[in-house]
N, C-alpha and C positions, 0 to 999 in steps of 0.2 A: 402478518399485520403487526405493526410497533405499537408500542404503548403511545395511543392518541387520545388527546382531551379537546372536546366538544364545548369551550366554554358559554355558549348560549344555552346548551342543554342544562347545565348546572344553575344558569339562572333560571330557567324556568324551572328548573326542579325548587329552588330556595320560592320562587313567587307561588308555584301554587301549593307550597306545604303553609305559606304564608296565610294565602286564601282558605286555606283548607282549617286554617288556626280563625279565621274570621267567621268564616262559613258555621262553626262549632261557636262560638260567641253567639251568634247570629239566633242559631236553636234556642236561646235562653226566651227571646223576644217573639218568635214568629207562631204561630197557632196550630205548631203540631206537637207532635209526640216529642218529649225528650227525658232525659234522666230527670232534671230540675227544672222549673220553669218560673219565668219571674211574675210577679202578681198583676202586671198586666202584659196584653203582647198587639201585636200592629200591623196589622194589614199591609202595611207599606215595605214590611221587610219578605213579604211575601213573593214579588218580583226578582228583586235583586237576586236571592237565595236560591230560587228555581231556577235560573239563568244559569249560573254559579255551577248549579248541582247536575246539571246536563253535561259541563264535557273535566270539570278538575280531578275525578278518581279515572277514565280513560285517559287524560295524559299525562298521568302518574303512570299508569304501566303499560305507557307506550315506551316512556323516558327509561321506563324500568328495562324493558327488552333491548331498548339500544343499548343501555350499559352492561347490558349481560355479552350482549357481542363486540362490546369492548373490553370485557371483563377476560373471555376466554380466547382475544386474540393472545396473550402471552398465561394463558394459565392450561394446564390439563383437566379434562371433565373433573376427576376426581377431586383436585385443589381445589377446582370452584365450587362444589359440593359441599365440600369440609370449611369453604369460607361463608358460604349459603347460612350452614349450621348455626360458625360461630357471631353472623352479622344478624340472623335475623331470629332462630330457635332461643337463644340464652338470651336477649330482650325482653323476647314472647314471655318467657317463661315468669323473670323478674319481673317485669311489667303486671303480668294475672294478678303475682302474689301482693304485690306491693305501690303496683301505681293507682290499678282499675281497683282495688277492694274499697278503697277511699270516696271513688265515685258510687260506688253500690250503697256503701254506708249513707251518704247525703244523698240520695234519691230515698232509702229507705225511709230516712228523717223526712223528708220532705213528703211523704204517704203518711206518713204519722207514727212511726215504728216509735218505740219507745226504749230507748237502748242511752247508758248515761254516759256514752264515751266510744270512739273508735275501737276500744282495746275491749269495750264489751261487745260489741256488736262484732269481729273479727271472727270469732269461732264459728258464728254463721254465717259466713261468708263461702264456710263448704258445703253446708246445706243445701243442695241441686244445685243444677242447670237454670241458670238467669232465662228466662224472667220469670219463671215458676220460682227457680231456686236464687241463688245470689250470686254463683261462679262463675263466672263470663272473663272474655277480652276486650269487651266492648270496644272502644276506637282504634285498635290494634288488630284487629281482624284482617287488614293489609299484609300483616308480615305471613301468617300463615299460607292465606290466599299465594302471595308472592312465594313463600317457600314451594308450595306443591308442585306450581309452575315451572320454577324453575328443577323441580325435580323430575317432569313429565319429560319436559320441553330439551334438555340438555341433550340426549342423545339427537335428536332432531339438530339442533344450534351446530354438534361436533362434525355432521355432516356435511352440514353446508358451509362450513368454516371450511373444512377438510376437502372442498371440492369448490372451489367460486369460483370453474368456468359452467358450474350445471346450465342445462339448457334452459331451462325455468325462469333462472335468474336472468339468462343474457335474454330470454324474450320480454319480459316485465320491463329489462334495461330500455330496450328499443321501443317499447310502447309509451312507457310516460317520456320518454326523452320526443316521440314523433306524437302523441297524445296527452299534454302532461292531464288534463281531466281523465284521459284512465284514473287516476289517485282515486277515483270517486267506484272505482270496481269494489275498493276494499269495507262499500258500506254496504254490498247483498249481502255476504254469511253474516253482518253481524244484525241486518231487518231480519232474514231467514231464524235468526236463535232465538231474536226479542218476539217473534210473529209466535212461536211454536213453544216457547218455551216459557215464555212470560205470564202468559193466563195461569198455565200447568203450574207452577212452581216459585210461589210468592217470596219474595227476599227476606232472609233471617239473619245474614251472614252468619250463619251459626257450621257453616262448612256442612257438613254430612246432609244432603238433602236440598240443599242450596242450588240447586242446578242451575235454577237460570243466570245467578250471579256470575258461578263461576265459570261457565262456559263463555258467558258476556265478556267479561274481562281478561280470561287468557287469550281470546281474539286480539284482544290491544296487547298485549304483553307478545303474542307470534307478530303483530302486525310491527311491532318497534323493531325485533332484530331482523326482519326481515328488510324493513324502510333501511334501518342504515347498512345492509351490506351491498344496494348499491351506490353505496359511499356519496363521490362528490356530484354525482347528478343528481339526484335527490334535493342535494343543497340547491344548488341553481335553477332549479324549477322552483323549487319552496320561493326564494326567495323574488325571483324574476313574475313570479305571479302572485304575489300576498293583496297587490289591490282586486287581483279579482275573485281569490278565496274570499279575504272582505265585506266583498260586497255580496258573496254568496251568504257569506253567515247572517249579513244583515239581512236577504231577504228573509231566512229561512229561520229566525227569530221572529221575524213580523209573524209568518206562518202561525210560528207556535202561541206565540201570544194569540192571536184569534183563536187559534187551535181549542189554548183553557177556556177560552170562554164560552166554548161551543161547543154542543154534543158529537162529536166529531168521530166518524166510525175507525175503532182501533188502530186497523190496521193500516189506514192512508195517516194517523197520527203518528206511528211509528214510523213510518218512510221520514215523515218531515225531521220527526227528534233524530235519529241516526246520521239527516243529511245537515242536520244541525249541528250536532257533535262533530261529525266528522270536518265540517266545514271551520269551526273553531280551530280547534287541532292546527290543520293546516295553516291557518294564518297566525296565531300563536308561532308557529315554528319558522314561518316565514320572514314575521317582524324581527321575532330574536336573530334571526340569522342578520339581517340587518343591521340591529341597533345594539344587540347585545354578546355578540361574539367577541368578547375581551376579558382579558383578565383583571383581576385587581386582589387587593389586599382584604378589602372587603368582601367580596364573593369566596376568597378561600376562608375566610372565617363562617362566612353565615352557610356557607357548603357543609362544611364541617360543624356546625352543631345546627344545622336543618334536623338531622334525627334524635338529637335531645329534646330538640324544642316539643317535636311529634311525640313524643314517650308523655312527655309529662304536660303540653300543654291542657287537656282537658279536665286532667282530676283539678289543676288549680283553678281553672275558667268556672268550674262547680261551686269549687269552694268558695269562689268572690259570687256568683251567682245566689248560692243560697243563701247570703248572708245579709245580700242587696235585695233579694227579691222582695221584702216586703216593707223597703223602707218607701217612703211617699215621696219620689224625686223623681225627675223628668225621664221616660223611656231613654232616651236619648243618651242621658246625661250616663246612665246605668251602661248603656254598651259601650262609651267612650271608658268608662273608669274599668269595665271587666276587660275590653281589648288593651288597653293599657297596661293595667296591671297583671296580665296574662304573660304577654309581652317580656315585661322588666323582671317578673319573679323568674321566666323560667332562664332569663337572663343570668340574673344572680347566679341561680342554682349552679346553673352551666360552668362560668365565670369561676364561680367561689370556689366551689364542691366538685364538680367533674372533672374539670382544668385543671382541679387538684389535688387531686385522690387517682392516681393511675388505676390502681388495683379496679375499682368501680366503670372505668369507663368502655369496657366490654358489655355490660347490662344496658349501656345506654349505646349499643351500635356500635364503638369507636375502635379505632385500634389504637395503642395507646400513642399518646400522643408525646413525645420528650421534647419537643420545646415551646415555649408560649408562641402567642398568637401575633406575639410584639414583634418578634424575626420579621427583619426587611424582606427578606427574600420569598418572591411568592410559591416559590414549592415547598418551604418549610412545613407544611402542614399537610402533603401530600401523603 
């Protein structure tokens, strides 16, 4: 297989790291748990955000799994390993020390800690395991998760790379190609993990002990390399039936919305949310195939610092947060100026500092990058 780019895939990857940068805004306003919270919050963002939170971490690593089987059509297990390493461990790592201790800081403040500065409060920042203690990865817990995956998973990937006439493959081919709702088989093992595993093992992302997460989610992450290695059928099903994934996801959103509102026994609410999830997904990949299969000058730039923006968009979203949450101005007003300026600062950073500083931009994902963003040509940046 040649080095191939998917460019739909790329946009949805940039749209839902986008949502996923709004979705974290969003937390500041809505009436759950979060690091900081602003001094009022609003039922109204209660909707949207549940919606949201059903299918943008499952096609993140679905997206993630196709690109791992695009990754190792020209790489060896062990190169991709060593690039695993340096794309997502050396992040992690920088990230703990110096992105996520800023948000522990302003959540501390925001409980009442009493500490007269960043640079006093940092020593305890080793003091435990968050939420007891203050060491966490907090919104970075993707990269870990994603590293294991791909550390479990690769021997698996090198076989079915190493073999695409398997029987497996060419029967799944013939099935959605004469069944394309087969598609819909791949939502039993993931009702089967949420049914059995969900009650058991409440979400911490805290990795060790985490089971139901992470068994939930390496399912989408097998389910992506598996969807793209039968290549261009795939596409053509996705795309030749999005009106009727569509209107499956419509139903199956009506569903869930009655679903909240109703004592509704677990387990038939689990069928509905996974055939909701799944139902999204599918038409998500359908439209893009569509409408966004193209290149531009703009998607190779916002491709390429998608994973800047993910590093550092939440410590700044805190920091406009707590500084907003107790001034007396309109909800509204407050999540326009925090998306906003979420947005532009982590712009700048990107722009000013990472763009500019080669040595640094390994800690933030990149490989480094030797020419601006201004180069006509659209693989400059590849």
């Amino acid at each position: 297989m040649n080095k191939e780019r998917r460019y739909e895939l790329d946009w949805i990857r940039v749209i839902v790291f986008d949502l996923l940068i709004l979705y974290h805004v969003g937390m500041l306003f809505v009436p759950w748990g979060y690091h900081v919270k602003n001094n009022v919050t609003h039922q109204g963002f209660v909707i949207p955000m549940m919606f949201l939170n059903q299918w943008r971490l499952p096609i993140l690593f679905i997206i993630s799994g196709m690109g791992t089987r695009f990754a190792l059509s020209f790489r060896s297990g062990k190169k991709y390993i060593q690039e695993r390493v340096i794309r997502l461990l050396i992040p992690l790592i920088f990230g703990m020390f110096f992105i996520v201790s800023p948000q522990v800081y302003l959540e501390r403040l925001s409980q009442g800690a009493d500490y007269t500065s960043f640079f006093d409060f940092y020593p305890d920042y080793f003091n435990g395991i968050y939420p007891t203690g203050n060491f966490s990865w907090h919104h970075l817990w993707f990269l870990p998760y994603l590293f294991f995956y791909s550390l479990v998973f690769t021997p698996l990937f090198l076989y079915i790379r190493n073999n695409p006439d398997l029987k497996l493959l060419a029967w799944f081919k013939f099935i959605i190609e004469k069944y394309p709702f087969a598609l819909y088989f791949f939502t039993i093992p993931l009702i089967i993990l949420e049914s059995v595993l969900k009650p058991l093992f409440p979400t911490t992302l805290a990795f060790w002990g985490d089971w139901y997460i992470m068994a939930f989610y390496a399912m989408f992450f097998l389910y992506g390399f598996i969807l793209i290695s039968v290549k261009d059928m795939l596409w053509v099903i996705l795309e030749k039936r999005k009106i009727h994934f569509f209107s499956l996801s419509i139903f199956f959103t009506i569903l869930l919305l009655v679903s909240w509102q109703t004592d509704m026994n677990f387990y038939f609410l689990t069928v509905i949310r996974i055939f909701n999830i799944w139902s999204w997904i599918l038409t998500i990949f359908g439209f893009a195939l569509k409408y966004l299969n193209k290149p531009g000058k703009f998607l190779t730039y916002r491709n390429k610092a998608v994973y800047p923006f993910y590093i550092l968009h939440q410590t700044i979203l805190l920091f406009l947060g707590y500084y907003l949450k107790d001034l007396h101005i309109h909800i509204l007003l407050k999540f326009i100026i925090v998306i906003i300026g979420t947005f532009l600062i982590c712009w700048l950073i990107y722009e000013l500092i990472i763009l500019k500083i080669k040595i640094i931009q390994p800690l933030f994902g990149l490989k480094k990058i030797k020419t601006s963003y201004y180069c006509q040509e659209i693989m400059c940046l590849r």
